[in-house]
CHARMM-style PDB file with segment names, atoms N, HN, CA, C and O in Angstrom:
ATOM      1  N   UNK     1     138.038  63.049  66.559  1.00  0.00      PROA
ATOM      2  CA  UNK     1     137.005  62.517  67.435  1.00  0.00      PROA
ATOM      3  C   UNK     1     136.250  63.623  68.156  1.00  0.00      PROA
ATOM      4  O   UNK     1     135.217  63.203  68.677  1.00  0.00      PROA
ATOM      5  N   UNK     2     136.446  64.733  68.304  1.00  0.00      PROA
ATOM      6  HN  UNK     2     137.285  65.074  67.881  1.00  0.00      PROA
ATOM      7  CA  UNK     2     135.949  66.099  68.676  1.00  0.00      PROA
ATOM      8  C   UNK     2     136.944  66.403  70.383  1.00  0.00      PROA
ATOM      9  O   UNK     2     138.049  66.119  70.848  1.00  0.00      PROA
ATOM     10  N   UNK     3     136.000  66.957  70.702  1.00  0.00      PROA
ATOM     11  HN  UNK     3     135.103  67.187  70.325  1.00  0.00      PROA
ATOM     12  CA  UNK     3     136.970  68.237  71.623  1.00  0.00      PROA
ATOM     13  C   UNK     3     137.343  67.185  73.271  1.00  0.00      PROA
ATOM     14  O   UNK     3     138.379  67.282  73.928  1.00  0.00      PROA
ATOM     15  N   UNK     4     136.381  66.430  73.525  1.00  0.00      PROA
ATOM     16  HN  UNK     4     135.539  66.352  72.991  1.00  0.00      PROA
ATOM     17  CA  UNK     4     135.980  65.337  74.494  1.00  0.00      PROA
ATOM     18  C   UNK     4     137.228  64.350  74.487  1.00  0.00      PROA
ATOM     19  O   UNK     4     137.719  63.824  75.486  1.00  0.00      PROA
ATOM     20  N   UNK     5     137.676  64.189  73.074  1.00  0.00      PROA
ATOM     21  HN  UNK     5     137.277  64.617  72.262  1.00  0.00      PROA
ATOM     22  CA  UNK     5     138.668  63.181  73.393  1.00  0.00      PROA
ATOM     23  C   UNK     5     140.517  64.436  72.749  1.00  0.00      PROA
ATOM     24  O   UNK     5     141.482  64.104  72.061  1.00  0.00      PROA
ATOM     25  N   UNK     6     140.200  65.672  73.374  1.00  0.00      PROA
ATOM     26  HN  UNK     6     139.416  65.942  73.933  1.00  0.00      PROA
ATOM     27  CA  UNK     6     141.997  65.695  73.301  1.00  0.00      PROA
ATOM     28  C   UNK     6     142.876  65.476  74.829  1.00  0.00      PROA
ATOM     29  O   UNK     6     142.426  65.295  75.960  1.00  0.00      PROA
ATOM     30  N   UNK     7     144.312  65.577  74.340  1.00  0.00      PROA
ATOM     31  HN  UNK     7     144.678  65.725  73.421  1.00  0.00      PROA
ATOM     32  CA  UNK     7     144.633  64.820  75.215  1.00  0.00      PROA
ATOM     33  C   UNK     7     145.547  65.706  75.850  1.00  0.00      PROA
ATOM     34  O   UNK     7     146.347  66.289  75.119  1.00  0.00      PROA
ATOM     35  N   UNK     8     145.584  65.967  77.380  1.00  0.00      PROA
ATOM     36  HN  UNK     8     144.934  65.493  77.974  1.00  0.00      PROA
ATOM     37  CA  UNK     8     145.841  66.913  78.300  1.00  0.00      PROA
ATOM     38  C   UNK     8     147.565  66.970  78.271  1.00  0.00      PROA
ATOM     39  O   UNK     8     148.389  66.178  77.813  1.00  0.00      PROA
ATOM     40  N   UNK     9     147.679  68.018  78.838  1.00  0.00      PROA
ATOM     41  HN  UNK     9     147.010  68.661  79.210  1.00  0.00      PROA
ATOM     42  CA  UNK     9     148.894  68.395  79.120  1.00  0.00      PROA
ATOM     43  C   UNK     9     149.698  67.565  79.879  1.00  0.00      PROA
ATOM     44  O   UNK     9     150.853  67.190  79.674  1.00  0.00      PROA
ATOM     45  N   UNK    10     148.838  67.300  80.896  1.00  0.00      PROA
ATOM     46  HN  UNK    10     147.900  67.605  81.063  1.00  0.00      PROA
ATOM     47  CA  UNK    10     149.664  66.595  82.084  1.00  0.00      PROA
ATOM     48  C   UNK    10     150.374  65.256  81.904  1.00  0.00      PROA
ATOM     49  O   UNK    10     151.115  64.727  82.733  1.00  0.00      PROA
ATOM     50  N   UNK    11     149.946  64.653  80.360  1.00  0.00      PROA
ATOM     51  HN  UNK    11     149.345  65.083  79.687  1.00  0.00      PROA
ATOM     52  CA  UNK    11     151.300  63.578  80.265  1.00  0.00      PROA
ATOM     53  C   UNK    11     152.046  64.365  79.730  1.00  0.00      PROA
ATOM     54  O   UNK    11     152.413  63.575  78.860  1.00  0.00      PROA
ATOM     55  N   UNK    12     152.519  65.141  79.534  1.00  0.00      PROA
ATOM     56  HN  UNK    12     152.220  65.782  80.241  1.00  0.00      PROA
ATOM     57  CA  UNK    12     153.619  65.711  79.141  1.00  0.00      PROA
ATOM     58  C   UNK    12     154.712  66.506  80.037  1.00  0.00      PROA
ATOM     59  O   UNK    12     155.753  67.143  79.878  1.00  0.00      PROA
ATOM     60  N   UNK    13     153.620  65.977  81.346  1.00  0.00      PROA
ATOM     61  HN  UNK    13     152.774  65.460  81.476  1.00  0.00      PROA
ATOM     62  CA  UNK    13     154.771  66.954  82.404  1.00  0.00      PROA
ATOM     63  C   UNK    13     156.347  65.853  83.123  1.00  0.00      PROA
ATOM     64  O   UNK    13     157.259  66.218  83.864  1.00  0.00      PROA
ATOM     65  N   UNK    14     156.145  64.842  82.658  1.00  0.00      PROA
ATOM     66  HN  UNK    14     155.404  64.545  82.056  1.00  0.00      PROA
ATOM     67  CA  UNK    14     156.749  63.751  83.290  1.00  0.00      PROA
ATOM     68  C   UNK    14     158.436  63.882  82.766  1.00  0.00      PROA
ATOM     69  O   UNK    14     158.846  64.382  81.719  1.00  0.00      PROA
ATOM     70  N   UNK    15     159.198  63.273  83.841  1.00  0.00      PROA
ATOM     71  HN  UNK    15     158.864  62.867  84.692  1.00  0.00      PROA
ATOM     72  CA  UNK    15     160.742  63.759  83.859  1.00  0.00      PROA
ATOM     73  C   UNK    15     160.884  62.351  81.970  1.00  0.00      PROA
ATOM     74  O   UNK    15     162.041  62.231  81.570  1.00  0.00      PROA
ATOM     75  N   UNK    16     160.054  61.742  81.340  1.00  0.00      PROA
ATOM     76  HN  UNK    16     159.113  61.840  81.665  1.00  0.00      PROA
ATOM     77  CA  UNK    16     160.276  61.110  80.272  1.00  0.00      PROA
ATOM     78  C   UNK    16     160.762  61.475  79.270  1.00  0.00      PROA
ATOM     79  O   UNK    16     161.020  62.676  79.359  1.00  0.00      PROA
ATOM     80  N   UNK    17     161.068  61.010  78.211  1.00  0.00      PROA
ATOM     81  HN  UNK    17     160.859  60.034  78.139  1.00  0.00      PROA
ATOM     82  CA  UNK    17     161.354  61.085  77.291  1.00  0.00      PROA
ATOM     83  C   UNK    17     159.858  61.712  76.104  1.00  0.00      PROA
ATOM     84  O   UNK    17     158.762  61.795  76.657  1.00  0.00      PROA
ATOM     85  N   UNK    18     159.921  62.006  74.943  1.00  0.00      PROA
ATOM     86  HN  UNK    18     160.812  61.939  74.494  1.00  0.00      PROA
ATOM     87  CA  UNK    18     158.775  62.349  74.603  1.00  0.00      PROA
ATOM     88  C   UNK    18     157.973  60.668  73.499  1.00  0.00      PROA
ATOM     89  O   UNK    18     156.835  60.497  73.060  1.00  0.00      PROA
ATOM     90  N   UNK    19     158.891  60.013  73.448  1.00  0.00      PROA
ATOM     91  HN  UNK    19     159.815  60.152  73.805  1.00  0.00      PROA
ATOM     92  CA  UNK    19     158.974  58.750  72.920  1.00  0.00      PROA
ATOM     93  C   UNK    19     158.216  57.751  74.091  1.00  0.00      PROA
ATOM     94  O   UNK    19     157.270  56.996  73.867  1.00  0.00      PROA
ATOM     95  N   UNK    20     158.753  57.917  75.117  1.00  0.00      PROA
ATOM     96  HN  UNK    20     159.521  58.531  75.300  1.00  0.00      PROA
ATOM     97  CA  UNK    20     158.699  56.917  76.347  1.00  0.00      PROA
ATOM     98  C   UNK    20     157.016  57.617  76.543  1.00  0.00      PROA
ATOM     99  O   UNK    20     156.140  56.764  76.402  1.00  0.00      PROA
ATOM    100  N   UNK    21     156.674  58.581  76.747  1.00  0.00      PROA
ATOM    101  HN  UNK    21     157.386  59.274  76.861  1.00  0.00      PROA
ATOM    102  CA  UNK    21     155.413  58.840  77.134  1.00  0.00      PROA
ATOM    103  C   UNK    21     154.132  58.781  75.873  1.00  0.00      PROA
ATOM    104  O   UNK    21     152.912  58.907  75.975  1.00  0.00      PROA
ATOM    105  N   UNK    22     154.891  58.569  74.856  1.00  0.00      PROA
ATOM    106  HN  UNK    22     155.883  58.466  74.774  1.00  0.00      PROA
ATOM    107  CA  UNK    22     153.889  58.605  73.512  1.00  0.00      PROA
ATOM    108  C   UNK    22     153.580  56.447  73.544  1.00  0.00      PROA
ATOM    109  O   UNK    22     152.536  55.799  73.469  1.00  0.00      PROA
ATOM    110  N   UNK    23     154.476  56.175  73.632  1.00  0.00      PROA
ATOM    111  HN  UNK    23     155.325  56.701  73.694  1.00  0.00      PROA
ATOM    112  CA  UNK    23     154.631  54.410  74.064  1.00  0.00      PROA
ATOM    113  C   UNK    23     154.009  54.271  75.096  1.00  0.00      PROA
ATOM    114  O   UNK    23     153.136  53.412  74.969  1.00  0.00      PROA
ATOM    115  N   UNK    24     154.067  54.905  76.476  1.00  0.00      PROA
ATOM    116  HN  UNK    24     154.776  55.603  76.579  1.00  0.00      PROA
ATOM    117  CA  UNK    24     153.439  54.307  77.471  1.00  0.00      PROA
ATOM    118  C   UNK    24     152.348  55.033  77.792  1.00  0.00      PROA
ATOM    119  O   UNK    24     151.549  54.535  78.585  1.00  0.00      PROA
ATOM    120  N   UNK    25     152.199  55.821  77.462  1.00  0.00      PROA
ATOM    121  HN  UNK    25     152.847  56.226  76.818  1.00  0.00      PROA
ATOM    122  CA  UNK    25     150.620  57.135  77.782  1.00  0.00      PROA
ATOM    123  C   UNK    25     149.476  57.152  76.296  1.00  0.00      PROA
ATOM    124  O   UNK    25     148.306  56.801  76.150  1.00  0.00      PROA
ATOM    125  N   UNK    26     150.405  57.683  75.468  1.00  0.00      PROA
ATOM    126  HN  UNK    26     151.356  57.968  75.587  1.00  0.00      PROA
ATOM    127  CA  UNK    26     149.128  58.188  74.628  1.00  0.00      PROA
ATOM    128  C   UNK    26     148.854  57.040  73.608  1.00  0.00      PROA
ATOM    129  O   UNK    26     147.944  57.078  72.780  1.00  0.00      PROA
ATOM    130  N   UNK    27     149.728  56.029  73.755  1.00  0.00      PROA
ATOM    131  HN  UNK    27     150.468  55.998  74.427  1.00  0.00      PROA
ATOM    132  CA  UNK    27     149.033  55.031  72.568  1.00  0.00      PROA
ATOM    133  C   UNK    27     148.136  54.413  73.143  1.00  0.00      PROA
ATOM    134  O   UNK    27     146.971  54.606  72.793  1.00  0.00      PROA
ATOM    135  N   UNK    28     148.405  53.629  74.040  1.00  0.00      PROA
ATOM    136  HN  UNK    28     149.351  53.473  74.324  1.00  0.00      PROA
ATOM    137  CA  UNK    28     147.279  53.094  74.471  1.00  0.00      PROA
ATOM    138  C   UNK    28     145.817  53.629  75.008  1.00  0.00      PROA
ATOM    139  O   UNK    28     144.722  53.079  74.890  1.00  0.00      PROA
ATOM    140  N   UNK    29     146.181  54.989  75.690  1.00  0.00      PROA
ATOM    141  HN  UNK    29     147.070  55.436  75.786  1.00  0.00      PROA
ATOM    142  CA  UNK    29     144.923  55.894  75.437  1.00  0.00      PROA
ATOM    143  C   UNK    29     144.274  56.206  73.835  1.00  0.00      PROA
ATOM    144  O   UNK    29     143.066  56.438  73.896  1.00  0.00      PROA
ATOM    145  N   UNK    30     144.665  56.240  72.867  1.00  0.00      PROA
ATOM    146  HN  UNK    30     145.646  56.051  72.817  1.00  0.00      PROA
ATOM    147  CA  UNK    30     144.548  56.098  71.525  1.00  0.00      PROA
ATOM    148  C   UNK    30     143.882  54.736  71.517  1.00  0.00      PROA
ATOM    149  O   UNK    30     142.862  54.670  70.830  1.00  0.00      PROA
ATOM    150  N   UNK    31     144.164  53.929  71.983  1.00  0.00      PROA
ATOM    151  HN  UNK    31     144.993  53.983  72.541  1.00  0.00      PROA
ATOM    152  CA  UNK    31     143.797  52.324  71.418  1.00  0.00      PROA
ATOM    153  C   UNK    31     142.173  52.188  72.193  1.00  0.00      PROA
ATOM    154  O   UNK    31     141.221  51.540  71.757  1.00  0.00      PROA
ATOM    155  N   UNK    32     142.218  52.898  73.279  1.00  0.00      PROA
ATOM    156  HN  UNK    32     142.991  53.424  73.633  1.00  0.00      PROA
ATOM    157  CA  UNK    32     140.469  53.109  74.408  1.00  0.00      PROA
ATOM    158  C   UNK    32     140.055  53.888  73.481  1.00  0.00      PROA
ATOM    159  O   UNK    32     139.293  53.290  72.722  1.00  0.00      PROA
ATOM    160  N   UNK    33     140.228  54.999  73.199  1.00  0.00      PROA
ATOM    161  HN  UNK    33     140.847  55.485  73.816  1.00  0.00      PROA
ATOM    162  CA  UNK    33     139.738  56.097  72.276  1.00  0.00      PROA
ATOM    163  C   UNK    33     139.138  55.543  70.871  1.00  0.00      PROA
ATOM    164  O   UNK    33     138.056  55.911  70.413  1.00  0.00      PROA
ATOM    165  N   UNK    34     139.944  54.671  70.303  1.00  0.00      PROA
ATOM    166  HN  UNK    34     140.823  54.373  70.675  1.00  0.00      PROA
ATOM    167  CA  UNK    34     139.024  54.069  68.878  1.00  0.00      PROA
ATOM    168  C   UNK    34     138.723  52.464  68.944  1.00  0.00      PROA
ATOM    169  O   UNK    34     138.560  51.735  67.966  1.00  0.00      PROA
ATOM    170  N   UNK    35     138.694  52.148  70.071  1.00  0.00      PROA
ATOM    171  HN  UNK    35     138.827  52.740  70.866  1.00  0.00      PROA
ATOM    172  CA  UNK    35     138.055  50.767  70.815  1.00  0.00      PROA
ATOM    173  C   UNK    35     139.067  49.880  70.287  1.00  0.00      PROA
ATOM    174  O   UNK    35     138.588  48.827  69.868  1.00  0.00      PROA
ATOM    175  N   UNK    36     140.197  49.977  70.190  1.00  0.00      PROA
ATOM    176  HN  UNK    36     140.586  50.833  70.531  1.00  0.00      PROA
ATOM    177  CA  UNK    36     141.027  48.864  70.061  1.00  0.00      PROA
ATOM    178  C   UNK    36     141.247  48.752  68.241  1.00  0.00      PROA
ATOM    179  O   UNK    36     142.202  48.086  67.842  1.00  0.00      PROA
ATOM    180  N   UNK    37     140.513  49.290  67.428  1.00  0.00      PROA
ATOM    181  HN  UNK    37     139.737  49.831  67.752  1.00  0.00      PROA
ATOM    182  CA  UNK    37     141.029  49.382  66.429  1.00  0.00      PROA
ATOM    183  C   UNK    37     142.661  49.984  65.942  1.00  0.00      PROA
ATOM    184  O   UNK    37     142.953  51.095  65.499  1.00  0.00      PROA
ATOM    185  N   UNK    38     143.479  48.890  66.195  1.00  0.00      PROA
ATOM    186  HN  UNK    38     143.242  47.988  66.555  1.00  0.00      PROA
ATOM    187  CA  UNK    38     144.673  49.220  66.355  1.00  0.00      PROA
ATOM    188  C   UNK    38     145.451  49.769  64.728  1.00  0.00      PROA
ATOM    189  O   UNK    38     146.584  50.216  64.546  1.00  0.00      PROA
ATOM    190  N   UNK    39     144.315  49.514  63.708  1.00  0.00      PROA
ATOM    191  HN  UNK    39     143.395  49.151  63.856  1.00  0.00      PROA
ATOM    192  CA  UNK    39     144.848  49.701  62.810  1.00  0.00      PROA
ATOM    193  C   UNK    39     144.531  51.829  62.737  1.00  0.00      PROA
ATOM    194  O   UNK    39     145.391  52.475  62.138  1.00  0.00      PROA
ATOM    195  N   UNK    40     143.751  52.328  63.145  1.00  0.00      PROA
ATOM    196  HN  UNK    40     143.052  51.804  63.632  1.00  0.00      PROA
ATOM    197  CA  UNK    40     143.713  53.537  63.026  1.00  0.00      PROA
ATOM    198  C   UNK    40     144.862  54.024  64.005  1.00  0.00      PROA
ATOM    199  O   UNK    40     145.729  54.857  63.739  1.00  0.00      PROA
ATOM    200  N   UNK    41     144.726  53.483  64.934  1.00  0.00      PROA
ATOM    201  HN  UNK    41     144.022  52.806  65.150  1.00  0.00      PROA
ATOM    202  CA  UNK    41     146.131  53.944  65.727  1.00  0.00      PROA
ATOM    203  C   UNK    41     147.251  53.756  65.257  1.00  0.00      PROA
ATOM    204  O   UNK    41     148.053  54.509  65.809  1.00  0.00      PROA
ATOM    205  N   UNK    42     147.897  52.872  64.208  1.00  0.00      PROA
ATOM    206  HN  UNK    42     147.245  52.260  63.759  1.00  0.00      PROA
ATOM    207  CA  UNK    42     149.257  52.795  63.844  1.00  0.00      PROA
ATOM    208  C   UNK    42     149.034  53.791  62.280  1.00  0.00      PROA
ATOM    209  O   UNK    42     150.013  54.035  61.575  1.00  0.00      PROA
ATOM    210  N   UNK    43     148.004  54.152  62.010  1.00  0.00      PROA
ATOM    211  HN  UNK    43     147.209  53.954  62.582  1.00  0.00      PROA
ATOM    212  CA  UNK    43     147.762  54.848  60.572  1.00  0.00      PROA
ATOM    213  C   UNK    43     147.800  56.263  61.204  1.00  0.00      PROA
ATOM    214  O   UNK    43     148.508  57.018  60.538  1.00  0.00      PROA
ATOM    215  N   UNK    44     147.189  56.897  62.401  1.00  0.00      PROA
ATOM    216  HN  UNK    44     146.613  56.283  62.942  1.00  0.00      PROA
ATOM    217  CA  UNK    44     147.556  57.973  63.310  1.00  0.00      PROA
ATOM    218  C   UNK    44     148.933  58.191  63.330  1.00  0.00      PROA
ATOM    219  O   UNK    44     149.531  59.034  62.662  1.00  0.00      PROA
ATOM    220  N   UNK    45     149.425  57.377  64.145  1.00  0.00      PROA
ATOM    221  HN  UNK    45     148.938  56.693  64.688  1.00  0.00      PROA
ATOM    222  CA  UNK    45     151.226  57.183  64.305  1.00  0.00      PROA
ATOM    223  C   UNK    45     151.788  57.890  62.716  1.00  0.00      PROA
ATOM    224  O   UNK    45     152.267  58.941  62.292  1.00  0.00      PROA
ATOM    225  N   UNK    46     151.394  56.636  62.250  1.00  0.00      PROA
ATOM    226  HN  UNK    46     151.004  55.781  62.595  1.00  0.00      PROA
ATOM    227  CA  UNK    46     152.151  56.607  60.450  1.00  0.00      PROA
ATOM    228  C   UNK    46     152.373  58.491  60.477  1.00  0.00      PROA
ATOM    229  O   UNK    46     153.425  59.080  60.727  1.00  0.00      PROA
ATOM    230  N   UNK    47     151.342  58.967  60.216  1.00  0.00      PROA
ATOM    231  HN  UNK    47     150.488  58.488  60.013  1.00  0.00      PROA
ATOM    232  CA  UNK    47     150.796  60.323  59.650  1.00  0.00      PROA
ATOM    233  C   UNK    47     151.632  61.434  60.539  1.00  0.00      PROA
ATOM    234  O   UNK    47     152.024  62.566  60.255  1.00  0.00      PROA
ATOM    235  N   UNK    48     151.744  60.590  61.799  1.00  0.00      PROA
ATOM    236  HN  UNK    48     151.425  59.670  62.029  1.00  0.00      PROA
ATOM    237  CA  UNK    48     152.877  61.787  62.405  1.00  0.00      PROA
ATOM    238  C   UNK    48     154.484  61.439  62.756  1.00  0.00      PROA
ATOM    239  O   UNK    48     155.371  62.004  63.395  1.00  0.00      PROA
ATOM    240  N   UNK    49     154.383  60.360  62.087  1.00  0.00      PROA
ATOM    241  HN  UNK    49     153.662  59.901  61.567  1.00  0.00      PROA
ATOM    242  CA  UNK    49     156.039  59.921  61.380  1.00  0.00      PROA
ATOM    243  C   UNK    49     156.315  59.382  62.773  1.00  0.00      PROA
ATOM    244  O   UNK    49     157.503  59.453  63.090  1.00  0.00      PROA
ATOM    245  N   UNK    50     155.474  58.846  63.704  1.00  0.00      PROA
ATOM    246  HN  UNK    50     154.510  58.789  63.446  1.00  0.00      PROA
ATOM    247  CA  UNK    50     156.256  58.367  65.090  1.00  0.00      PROA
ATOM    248  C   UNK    50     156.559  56.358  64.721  1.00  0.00      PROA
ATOM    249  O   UNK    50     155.831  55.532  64.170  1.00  0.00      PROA
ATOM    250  N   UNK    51     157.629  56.268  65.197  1.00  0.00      PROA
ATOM    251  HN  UNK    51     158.220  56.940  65.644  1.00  0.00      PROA
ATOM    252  CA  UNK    51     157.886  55.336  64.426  1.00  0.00      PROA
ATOM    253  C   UNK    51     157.805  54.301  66.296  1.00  0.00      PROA
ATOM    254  O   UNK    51     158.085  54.617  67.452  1.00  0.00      PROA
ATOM    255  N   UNK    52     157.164  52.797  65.490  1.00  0.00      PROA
ATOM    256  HN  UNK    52     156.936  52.540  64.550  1.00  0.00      PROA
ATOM    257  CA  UNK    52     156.203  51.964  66.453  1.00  0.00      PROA
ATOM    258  C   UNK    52     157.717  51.285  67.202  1.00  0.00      PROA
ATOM    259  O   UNK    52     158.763  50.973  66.633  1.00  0.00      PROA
ATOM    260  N   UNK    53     157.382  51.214  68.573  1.00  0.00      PROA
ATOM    261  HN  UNK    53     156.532  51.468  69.035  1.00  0.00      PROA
ATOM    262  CA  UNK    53     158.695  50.388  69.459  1.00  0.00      PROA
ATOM    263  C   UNK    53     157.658  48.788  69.377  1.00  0.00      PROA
ATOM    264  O   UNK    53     157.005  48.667  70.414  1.00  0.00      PROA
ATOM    265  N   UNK    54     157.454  47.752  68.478  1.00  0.00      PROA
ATOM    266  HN  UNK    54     157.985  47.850  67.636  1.00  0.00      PROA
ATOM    267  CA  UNK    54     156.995  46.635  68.971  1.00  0.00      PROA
ATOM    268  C   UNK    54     157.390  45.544  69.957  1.00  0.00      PROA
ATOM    269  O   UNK    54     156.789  44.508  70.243  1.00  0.00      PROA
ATOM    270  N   UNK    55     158.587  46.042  70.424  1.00  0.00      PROA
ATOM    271  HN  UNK    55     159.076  46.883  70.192  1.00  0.00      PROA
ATOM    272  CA  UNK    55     158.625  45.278  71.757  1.00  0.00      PROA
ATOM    273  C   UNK    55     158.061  45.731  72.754  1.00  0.00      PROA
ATOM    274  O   UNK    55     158.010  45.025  73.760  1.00  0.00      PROA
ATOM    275  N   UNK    56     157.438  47.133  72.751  1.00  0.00      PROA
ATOM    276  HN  UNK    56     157.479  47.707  71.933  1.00  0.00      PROA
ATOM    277  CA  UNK    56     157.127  47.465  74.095  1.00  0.00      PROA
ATOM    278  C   UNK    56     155.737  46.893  74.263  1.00  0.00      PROA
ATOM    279  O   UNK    56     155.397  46.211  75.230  1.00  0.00      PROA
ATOM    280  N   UNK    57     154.695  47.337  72.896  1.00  0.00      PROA
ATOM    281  HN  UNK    57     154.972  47.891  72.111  1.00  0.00      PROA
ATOM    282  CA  UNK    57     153.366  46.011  72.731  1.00  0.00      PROA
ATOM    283  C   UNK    57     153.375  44.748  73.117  1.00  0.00      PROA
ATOM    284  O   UNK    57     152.579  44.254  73.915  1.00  0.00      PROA
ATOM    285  N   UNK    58     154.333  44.148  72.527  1.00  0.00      PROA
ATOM    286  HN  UNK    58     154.980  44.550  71.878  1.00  0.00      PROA
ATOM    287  CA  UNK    58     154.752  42.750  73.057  1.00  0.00      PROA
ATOM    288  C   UNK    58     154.735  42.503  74.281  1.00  0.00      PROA
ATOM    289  O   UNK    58     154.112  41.494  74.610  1.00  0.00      PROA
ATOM    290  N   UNK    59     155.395  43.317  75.358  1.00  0.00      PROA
ATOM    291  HN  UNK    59     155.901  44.138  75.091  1.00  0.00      PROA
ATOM    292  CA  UNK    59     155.381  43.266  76.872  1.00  0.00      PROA
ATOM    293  C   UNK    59     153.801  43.308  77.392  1.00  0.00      PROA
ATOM    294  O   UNK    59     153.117  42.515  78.038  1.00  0.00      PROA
ATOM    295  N   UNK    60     153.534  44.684  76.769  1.00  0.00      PROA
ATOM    296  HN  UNK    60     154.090  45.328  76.244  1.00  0.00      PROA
ATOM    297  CA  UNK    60     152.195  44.940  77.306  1.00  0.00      PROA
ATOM    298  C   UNK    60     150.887  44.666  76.523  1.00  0.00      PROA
ATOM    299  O   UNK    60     149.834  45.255  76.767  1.00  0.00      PROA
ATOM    300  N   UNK    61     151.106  43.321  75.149  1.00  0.00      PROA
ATOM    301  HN  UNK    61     151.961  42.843  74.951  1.00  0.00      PROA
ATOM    302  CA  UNK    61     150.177  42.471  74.953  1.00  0.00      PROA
ATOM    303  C   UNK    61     149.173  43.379  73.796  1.00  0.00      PROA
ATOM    304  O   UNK    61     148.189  42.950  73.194  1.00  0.00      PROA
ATOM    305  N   UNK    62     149.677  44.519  73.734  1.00  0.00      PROA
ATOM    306  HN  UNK    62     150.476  44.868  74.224  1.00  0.00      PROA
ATOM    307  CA  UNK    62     149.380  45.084  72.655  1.00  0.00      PROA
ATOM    308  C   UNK    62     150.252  45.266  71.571  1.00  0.00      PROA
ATOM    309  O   UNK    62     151.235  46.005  71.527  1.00  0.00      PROA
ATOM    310  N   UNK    63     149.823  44.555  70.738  1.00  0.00      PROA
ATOM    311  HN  UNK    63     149.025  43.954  70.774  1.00  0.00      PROA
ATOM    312  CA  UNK    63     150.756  44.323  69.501  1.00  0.00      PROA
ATOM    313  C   UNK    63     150.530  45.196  68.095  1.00  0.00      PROA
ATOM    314  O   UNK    63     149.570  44.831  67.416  1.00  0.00      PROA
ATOM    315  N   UNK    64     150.979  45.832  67.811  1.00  0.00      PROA
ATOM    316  HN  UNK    64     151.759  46.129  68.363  1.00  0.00      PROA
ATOM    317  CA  UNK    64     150.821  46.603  66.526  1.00  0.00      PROA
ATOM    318  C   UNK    64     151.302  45.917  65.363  1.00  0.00      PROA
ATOM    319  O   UNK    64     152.342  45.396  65.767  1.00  0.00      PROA
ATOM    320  N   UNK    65     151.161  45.617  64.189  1.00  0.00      PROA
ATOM    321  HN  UNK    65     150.317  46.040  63.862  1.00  0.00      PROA
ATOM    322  CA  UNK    65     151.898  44.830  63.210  1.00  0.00      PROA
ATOM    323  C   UNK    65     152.219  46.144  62.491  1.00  0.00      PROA
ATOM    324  O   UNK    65     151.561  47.179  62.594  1.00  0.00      PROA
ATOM    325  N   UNK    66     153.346  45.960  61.731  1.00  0.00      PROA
ATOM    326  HN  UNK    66     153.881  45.119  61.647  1.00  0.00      PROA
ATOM    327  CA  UNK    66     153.743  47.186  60.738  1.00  0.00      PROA
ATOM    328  C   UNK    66     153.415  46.392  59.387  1.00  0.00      PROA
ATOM    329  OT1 UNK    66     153.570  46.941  58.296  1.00  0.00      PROA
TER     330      UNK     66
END
């Protein structure tokens, strides 16, 4: 998407897990970033082998299908 949309350090400073902050930080920033086209976001994921928690979508109404 160019230089405008990378994504800062500072979620990465959090006492989390690197799982817990990729689930609660950068996917859904991913999902604003390509307007909700959720299918590039789980084809993103795919490509970097992060494997989808769908209950946590479920809670927060964003649902990914595998």
């Amino acid at each position: 998407k160019g230089v405008d949309f990378q994504i800062g350090h500072a979620y990465f400073l959090k006492d989390n897990t690197l799982k817990e902050v990729v689930d609660q930080n950068i996917i859904p920033l991913l999902t604003e970033y390509f307007r909700n086209d959720l299918q590039k976001v789980k084809d993103l994921l795919d490509a970097c082998s992060h494997e989808i928690d769908n209950g946590h979508f479920e809670e927060t109404g964003l649902l990914i299908s595998k």
